[in-house]
C-alpha positions in Angstrom: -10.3 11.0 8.6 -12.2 7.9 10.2 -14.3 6.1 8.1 -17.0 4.5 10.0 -18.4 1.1 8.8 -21.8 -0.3 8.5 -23.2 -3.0 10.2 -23.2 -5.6 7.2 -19.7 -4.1 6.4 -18.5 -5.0 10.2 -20.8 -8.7 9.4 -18.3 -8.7 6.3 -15.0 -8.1 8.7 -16.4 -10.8 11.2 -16.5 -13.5 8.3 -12.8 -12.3 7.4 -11.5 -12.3 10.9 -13.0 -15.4 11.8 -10.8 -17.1 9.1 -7.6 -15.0 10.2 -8.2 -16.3 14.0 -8.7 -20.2 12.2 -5.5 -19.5 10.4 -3.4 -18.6 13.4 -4.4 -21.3 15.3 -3.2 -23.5 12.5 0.1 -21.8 12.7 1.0 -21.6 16.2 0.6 -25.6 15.9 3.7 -25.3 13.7 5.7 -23.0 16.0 8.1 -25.6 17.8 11.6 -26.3 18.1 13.4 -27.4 14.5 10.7 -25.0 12.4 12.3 -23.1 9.7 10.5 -19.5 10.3 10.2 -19.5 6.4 8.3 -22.8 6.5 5.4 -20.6 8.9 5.1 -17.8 5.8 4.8 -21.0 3.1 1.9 -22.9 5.4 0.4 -18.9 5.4 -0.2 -18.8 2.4 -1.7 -22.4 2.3 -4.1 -21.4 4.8 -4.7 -18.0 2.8 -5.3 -20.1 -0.5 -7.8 -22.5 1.2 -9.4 -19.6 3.0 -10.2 -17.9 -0.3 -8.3 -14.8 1.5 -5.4 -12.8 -0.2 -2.3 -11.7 1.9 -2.5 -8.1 3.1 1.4 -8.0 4.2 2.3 -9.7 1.2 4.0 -6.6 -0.7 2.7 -4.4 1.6 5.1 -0.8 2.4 4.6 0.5 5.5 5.0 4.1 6.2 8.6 4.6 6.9 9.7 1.4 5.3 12.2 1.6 2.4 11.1 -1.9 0.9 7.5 -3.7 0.6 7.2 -6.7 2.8 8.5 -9.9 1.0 5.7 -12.6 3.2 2.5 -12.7 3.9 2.9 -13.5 7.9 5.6 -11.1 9.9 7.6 -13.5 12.0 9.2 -12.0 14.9 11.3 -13.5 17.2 12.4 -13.2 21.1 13.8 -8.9 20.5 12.3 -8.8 17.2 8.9 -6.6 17.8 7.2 -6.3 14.5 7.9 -7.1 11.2 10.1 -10.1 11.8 10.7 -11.2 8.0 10.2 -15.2 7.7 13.8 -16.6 6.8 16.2 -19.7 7.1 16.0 -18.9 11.0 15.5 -22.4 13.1 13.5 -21.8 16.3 14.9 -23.0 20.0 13.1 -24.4 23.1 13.0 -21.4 25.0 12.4 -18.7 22.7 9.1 -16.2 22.1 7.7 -15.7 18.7 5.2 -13.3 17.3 2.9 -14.1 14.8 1.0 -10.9 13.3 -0.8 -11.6 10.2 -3.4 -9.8 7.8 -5.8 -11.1 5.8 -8.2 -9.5 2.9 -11.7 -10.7 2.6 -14.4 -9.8 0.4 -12.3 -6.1 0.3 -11.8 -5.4 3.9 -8.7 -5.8 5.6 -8.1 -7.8 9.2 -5.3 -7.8 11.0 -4.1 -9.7 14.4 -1.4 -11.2 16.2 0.0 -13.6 19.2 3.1 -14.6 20.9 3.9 -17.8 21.7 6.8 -20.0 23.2 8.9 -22.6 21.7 8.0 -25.3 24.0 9.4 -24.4 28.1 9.8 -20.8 28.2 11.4 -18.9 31.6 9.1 -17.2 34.1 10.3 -13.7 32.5 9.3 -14.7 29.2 6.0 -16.4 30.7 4.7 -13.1 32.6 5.6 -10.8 29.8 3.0 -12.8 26.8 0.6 -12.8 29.8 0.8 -9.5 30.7 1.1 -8.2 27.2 -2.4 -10.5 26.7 -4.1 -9.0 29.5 -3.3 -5.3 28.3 -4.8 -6.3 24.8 -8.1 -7.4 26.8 -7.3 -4.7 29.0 -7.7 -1.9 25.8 -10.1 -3.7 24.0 -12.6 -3.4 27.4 -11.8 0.0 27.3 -12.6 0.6 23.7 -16.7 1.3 24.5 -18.5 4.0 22.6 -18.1 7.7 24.3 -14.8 6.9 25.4 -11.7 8.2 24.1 -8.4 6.5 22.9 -6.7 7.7 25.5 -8.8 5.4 27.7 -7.6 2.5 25.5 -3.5 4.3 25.5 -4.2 3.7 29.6 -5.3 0.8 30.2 -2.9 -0.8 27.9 0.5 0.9 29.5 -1.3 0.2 33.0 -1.3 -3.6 32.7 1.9 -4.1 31.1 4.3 -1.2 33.3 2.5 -3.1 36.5 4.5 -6.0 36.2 7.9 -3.6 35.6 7.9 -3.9 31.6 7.6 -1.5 29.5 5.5 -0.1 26.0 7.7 -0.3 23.3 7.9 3.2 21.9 6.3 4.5 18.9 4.8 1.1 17.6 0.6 1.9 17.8 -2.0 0.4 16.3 -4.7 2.0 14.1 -8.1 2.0 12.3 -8.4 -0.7 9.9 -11.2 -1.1 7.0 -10.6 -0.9 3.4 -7.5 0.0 3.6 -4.8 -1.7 6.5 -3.9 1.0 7.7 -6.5 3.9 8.7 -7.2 6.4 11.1 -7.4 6.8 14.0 -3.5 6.1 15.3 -4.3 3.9 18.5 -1.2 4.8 20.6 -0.3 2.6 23.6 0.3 4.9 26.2 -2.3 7.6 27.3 -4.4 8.9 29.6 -8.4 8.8 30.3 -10.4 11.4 28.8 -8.0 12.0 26.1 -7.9 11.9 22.5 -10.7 11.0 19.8 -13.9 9.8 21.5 -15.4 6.7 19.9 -18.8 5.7 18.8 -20.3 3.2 16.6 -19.0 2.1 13.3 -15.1 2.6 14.5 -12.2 -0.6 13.5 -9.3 -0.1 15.2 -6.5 -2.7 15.2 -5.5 -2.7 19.1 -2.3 -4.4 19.4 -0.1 -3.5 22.7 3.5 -4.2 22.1 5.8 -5.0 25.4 9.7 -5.3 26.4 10.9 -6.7 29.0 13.3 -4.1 29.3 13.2 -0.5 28.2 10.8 0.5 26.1 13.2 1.8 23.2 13.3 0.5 20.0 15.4 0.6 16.6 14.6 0.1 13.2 17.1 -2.0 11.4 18.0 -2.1 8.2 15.3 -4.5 6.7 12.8 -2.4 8.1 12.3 -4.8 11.4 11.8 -3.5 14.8 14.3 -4.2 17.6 14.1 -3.8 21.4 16.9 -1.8 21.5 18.9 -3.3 24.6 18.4 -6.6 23.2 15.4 -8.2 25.6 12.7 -10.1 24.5 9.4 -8.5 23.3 5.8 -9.7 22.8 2.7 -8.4 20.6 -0.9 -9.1 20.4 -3.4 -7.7 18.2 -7.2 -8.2 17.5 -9.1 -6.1 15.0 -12.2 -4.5 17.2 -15.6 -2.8 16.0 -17.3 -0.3 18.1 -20.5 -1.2 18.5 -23.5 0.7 20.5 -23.4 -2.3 23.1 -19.6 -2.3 23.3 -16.5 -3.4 21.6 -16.7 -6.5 19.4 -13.1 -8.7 18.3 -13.6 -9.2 14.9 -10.7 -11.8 14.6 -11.9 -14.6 17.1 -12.9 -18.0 15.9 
């Protein structure tokens, strides 16, 4: 079932994901060459504290997950999709990291995400975070009211199969409110026309996730998703409201 929000409840959600969109800027500043990924989840939770926001990840269990998420930031790195758990890993010029994050403000959950490279990254690398950036903008132009979420599915596997990559298969986004995760399912693939139609009041947590290869993944045993021929992968996420006028990113600064 969809819950649809008010207005001052979306005016709440701004507020909250316009501390989550400070907070990531303030972390991709720490993404360089020599970080410990478990120094990214302790500045987090700085940020979180000083932001008067609790960690939505933190503890968190997925459907499908056997264990509840130790961090409060997922950080995934170059095959690593989603739920990258922040360890004694030490980040290289060259590689791609994702950093998907979810805040709680004032009771309503925000969630977003970018990719970003350690220092020079190759040309591959380079045209899969832009490509994967211009299918989020891509779905979240898409996401008007009377259109379905087919229309967003499109437009998001358009963008990123037209530079030969590929949707990673069976990750999707979904509504987002009081609770993280919420109808509707926002799948990444689709076609026009299709699906549930939106109107005013909808969150949805649009977040296209891309391979450079295929587009099959694997689950390992920590619960973190894998491309499963090994090439390197890239996410971004915004939470959007539906709004008479058009869509509206809730997690911008």
């Amino acid at each position: 079932m969809v819950h649809l929000k008010t207005p001052a409840e979306i005016e709440i959600m701004a507020e909250g994901g316009w501390r989550l969109a400070r907070i990531l800027t303030e972390l991709k500043k720490e993404v360089r060459s020599g970080t410990i990924t478990a120094s990214l989840d302790i500045r987090a939770r700085e940020f979180l504290a000083a932001s008067e926001c609790e960690a939505a990840f933190l503890h968190y269990k997925p459907s499908g997950a056997d264990k509840a998420f130790p961090a409060a930031i997922c950080v995934s790195v170059n095959e690593t999709i989603i739920h990258g758990i922040p360890s004694d890993h030490v980040l290289k010029e060259g590689d791609i990291v994702t950093l998907d994050m979810g805040l709680i403000y004032d009771g309503f959950y925000l969630d977003a995400a970018i990719t970003v490279g350690v220092g020079k990254i190759d040309k591959r690398a380079a045209d899969l975070l832009r490509a994967t950036r211009e299918a989020l903008e891509a779905g979240i132009k898409a996401a008007k009211p009377g259109k379905a979420l087919g229309d967003i599915g499109a437009a998001i596997q358009e963008r990123i199969e037209r530079d030969k990559f590929s949707v990673a298969q069976g990750l999707i986004g979904h509504g987002i409110g009081r609770e993280l995760h919420e109808d509707p399912e926002v799948f990444n693939i689709g076609r026009r026309g299709e699906g549930e139609v939106l109107q005013p009041g909808m969150v949805l947590a649009i977040e296209p996730m891309a391979a450079a290869g295929k587009g099959k993944v694997k689950q390992l045993a920590d619960d973190t998703f894998v491309t499963a021929d090994g090439s390197i992968s890239a996410h971004f996420e915004h939470t959007v409201a539906i709004a008479k006028e058009g869509p509206r990113v809730l997690t911008t600064s």
